[in-house]
C-alpha positions as CSV (number, residue, x, y, z in Angstrom):
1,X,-85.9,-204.8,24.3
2,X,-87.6,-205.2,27.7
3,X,-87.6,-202.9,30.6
4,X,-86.7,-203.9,34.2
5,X,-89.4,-203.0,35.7
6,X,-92.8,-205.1,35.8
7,X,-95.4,-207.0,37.7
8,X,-96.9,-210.4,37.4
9,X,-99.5,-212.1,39.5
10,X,-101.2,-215.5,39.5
11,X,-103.0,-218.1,41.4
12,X,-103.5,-221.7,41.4
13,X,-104.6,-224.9,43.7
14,X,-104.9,-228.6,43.9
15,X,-106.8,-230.7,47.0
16,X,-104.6,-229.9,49.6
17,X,-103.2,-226.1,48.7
18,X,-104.0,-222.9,47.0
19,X,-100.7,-221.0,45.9
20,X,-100.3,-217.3,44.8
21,X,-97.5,-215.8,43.5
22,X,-96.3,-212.2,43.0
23,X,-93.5,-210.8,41.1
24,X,-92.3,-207.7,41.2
25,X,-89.2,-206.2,39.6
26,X,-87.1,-203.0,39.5
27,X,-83.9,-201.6,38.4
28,X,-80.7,-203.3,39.3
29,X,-77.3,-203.7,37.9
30,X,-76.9,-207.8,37.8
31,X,-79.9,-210.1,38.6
32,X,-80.9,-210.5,42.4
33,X,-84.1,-212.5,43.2
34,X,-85.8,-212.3,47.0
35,X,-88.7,-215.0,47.5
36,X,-90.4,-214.5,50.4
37,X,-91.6,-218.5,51.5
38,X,-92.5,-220.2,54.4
39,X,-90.1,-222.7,55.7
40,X,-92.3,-225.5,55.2
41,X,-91.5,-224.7,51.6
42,X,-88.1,-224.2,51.5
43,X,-87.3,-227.5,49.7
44,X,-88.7,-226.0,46.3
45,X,-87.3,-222.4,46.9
46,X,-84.4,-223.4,44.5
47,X,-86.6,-224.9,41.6
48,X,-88.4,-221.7,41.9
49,X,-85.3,-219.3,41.4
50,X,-84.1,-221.8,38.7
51,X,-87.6,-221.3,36.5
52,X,-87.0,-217.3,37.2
53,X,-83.3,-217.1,36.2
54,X,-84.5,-218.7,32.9
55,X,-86.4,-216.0,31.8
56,X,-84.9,-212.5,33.3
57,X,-81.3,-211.5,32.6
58,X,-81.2,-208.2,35.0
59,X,-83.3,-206.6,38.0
60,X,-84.2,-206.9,41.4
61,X,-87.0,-209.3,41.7
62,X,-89.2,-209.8,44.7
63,X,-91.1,-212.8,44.7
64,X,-93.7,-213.2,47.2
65,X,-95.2,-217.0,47.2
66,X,-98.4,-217.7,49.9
67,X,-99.9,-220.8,50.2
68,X,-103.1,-221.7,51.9
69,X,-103.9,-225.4,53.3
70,X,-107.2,-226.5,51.6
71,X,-109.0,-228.2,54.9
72,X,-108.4,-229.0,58.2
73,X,-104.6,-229.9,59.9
74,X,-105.1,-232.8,62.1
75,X,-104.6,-232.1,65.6
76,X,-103.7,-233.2,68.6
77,X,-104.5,-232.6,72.3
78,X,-102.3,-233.8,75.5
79,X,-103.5,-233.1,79.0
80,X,-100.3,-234.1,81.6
81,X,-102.4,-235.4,84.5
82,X,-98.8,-235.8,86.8
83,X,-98.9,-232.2,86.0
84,X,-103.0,-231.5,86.8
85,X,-102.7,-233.0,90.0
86,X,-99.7,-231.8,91.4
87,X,-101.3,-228.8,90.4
88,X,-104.7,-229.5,91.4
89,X,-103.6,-230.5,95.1
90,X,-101.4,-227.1,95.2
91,X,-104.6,-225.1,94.8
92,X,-107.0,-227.1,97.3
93,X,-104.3,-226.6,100.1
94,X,-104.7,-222.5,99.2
95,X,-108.2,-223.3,99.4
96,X,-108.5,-224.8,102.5
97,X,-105.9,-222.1,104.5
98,X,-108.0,-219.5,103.1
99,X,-105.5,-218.3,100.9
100,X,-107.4,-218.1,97.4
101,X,-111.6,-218.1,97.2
102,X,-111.7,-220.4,94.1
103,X,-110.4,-223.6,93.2
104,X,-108.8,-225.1,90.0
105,X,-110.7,-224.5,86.9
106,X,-110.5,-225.8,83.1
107,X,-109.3,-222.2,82.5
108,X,-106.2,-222.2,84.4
109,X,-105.2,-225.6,83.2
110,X,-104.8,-224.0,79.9
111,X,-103.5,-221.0,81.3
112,X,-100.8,-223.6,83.1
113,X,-97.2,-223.8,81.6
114,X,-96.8,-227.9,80.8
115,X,-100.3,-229.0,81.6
116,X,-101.8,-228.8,77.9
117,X,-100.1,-229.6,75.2
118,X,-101.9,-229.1,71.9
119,X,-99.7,-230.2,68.6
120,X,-101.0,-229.5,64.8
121,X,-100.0,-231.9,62.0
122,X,-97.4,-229.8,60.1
123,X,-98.3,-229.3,56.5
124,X,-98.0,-232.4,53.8
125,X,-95.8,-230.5,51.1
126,X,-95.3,-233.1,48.0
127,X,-94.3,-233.2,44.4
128,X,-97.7,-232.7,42.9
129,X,-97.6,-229.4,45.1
130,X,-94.4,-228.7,43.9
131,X,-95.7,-228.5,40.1
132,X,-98.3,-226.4,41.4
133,X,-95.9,-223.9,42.5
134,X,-94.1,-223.9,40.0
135,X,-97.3,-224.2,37.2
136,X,-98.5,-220.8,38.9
137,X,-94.8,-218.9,39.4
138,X,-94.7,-219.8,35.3
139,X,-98.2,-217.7,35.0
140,X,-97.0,-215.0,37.1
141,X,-93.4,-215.4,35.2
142,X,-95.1,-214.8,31.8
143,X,-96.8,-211.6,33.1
144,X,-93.8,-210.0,34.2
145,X,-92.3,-210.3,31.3
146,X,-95.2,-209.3,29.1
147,X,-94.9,-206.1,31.4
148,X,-91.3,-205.7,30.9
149,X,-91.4,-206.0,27.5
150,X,-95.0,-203.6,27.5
151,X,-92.5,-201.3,29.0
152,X,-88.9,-201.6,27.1
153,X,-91.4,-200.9,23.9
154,X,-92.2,-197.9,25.5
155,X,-88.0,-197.1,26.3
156,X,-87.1,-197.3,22.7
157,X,-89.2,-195.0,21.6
158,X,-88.2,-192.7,24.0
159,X,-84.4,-193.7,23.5
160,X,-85.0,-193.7,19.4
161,X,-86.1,-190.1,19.6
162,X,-83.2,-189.2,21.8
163,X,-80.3,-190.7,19.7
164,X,-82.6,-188.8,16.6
165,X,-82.1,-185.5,18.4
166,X,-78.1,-186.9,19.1
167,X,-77.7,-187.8,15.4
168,X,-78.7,-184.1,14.5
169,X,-76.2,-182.4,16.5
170,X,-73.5,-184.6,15.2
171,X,-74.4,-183.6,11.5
172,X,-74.5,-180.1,12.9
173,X,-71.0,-180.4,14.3
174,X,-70.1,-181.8,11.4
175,X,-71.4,-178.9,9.0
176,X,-69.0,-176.7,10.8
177,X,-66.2,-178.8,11.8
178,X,-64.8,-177.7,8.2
179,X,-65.0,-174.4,8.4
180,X,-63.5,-174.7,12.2
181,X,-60.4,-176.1,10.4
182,X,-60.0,-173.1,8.0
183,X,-60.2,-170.7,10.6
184,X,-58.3,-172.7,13.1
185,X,-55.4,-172.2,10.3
186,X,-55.9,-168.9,9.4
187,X,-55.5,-167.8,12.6
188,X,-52.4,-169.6,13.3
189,X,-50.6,-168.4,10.0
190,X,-52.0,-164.6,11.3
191,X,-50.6,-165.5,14.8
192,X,-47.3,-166.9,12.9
193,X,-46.9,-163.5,10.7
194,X,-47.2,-161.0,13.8
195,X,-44.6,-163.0,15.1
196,X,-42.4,-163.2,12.8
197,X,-43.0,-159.5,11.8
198,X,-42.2,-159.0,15.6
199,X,-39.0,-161.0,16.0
200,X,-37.3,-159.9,12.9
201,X,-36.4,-156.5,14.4
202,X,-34.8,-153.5,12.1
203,X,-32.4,-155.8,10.4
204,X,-34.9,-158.5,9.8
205,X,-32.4,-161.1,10.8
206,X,-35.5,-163.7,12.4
207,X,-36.0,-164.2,8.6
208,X,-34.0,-166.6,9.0
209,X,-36.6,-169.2,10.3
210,X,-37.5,-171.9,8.3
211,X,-40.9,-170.6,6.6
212,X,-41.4,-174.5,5.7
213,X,-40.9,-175.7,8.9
214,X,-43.5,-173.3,10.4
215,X,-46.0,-174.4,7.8
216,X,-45.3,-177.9,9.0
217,X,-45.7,-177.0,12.6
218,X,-49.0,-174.8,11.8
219,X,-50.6,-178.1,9.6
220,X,-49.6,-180.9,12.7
221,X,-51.8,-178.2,15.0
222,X,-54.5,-177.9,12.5
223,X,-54.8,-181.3,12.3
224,X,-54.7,-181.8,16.2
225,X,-57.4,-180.3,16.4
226,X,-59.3,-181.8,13.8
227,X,-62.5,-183.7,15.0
228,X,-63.3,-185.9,11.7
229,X,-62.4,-189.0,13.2
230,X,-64.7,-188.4,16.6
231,X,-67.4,-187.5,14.5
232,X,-67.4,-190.9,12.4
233,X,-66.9,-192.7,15.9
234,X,-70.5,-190.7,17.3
235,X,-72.1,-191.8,14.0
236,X,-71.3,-195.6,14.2
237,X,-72.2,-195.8,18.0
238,X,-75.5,-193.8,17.2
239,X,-75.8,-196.2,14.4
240,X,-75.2,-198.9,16.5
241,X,-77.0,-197.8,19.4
242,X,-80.5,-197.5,17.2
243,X,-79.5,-201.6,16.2
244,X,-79.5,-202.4,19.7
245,X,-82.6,-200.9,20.9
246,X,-85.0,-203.0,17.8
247,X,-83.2,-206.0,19.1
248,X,-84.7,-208.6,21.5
249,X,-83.0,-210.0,24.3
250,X,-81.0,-208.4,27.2
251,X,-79.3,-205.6,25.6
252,X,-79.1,-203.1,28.6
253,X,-75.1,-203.5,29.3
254,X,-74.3,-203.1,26.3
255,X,-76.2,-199.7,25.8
256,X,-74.7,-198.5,28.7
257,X,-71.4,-199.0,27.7
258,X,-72.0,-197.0,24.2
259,X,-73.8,-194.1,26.1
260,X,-70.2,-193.8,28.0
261,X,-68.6,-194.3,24.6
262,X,-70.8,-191.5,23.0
263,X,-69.8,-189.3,25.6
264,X,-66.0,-190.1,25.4
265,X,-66.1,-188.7,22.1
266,X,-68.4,-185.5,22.7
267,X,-65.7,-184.8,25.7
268,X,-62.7,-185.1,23.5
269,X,-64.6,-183.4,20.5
270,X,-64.7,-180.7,23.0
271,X,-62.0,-180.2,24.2
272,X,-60.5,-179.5,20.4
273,X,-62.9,-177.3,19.3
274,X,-62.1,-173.7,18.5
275,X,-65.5,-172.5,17.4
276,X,-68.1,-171.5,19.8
277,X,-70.9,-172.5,18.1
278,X,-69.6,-176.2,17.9
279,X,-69.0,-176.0,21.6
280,X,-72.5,-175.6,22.4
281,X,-73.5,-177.9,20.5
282,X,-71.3,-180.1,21.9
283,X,-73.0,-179.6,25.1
284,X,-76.3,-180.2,23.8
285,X,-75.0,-183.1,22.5
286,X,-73.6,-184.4,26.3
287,X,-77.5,-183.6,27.5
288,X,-78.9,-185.8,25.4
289,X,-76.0,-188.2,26.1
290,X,-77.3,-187.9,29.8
291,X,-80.1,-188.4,29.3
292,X,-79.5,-191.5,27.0
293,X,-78.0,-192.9,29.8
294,X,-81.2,-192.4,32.5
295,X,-83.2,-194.2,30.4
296,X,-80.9,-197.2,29.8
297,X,-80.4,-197.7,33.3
298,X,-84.0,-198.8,32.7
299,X,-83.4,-201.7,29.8
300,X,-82.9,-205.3,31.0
């Protein structure tokens, strides 16, 4: 099991570049990858993705590549002499009415808009730096994921110990859901005799009512409220739930969905309980549940 969150970080070079590359990842519900890269690198962005999406399942990944030229960009100077001149013979007629002191200097030609032109080679970007990048994001990709999985070691323990504490409530619940039944009954045949006792009157004509048919009705309620079969769902999804959380691989969805499971049940086991101890723990048991699913939002 490996956790969302993680950093990787690694660097590399050839003769003409020196690449670095920096993951970082964080909880999301699908997969979303941001690389921050120059334009003059564009053309290997989607190789790049490709190699990421082959190794994380969920998260929000931002992926920060910089590359450095190794030596000097060629470059190239143009001086527009039409311009200079034109220019040049603007400024000695200032001059000579006495409008300006000083006369054209090398200064102001660079300072002038069209007069210089200076124009650096753009950066050669190639296949063999293309492996680079992607040699180095294959570093920095087996970091991250050493960190993820550093960290989803961590978040089974921590969800192993919580499903633990879940399991216990449920064999608490279940201790009592037995004698929860037998009073649930009890009461309703006590319930039934007062009002019986009540409706038959002086002449005890409400005798009449079908004393079988009443200990139908009081078993269909009984067994209404009977939480057996919630109690042997909560044990196969805890059962389950402990499977998932040894096993490698993205198993994050699916222990969300069982944490909504597990609390499907606590909220119906609820609401048919009688007994106030087994309410309680019932709510102890949607805690955990809660906090069950904080953690998972964590798990890739």
């Amino acid at each position: 099991m490996r956790s969302m969150t993680g950093f990787g970080q690694a660097t590399g070079s050839n003769p003409h570049h020196a690449v670095t590359v920096t993951l970082r990842s964080v909880n999301h519900r699908f997969l979303e990858i941001k690389v921050r890269l120059d334009d003059e690198y564009r053309a290997s962005e989607t190789a790049f993705k490709e190699l990421l999406e082959s190794e994380l399942s969920r998260g929000r990944v931002e992926a920060a590549v910089a590359v450095q030229a190794v030596g000097e960009r060629q470059v190239a100077v143009e001086v527009r002499r039409a311009v200079v001149q034109a220019a040049h013979a603007a400024f000695e007629e200032l001059v000579e009415g006495g409008l300006i002191a000083e006369k054209l200097t090398a200064g102001d030609l660079l300072r002038l808009p069209e007069a210089v032109r200076i124009e650096v080679a753009p950066d050669r970007w190639d296949d063999d730096d293309r492996e680079l990048l992607l040699s180095v994001a294959r570093q920095a990709l087996e970091q991250i994921v050493g960190s993820r999985r550093h960290e989803g070691e961590k978040l089974a323990r921590v969800l192993d110990q919580r499903a633990a504490e879940l399991e216990a409530v449920v064999e608490q619940l279940a201790a009592l859901a037995g004698d929860s039944r037998r009073e649930t009954a009890e009461a309703m045949h006590g319930r039934l005799r007062e009002l019986l006792a009540a409706a038959a009157g002086p002449g005890g004509e409400a005798q009449q009512l079908d004393a079988g048919r009443l200990e139908q009705e009081v078993a269909i309620l009984v067994e209404r409220g009977d939480v057996a079969e919630e109690l042997d769902r909560l044990g196969a999804h805890l059962q389950h739930f402990r499977h998932l959380t040894a096993a490698d691989g993205a198993v994050g969805k699916r222990l969300d969905f069982l944490t909504q499971e597990i609390l499907r049940e606590l909220n119906t086991l609820g609401s048919k309980c009688r007994n106030a101890a087994m309410t309680r723990l019932v709510l102890d048991g949607k805690v955990l549940c809660e906090q069950l699913r904080e953690q998972v939002q964590n798990v890739e």
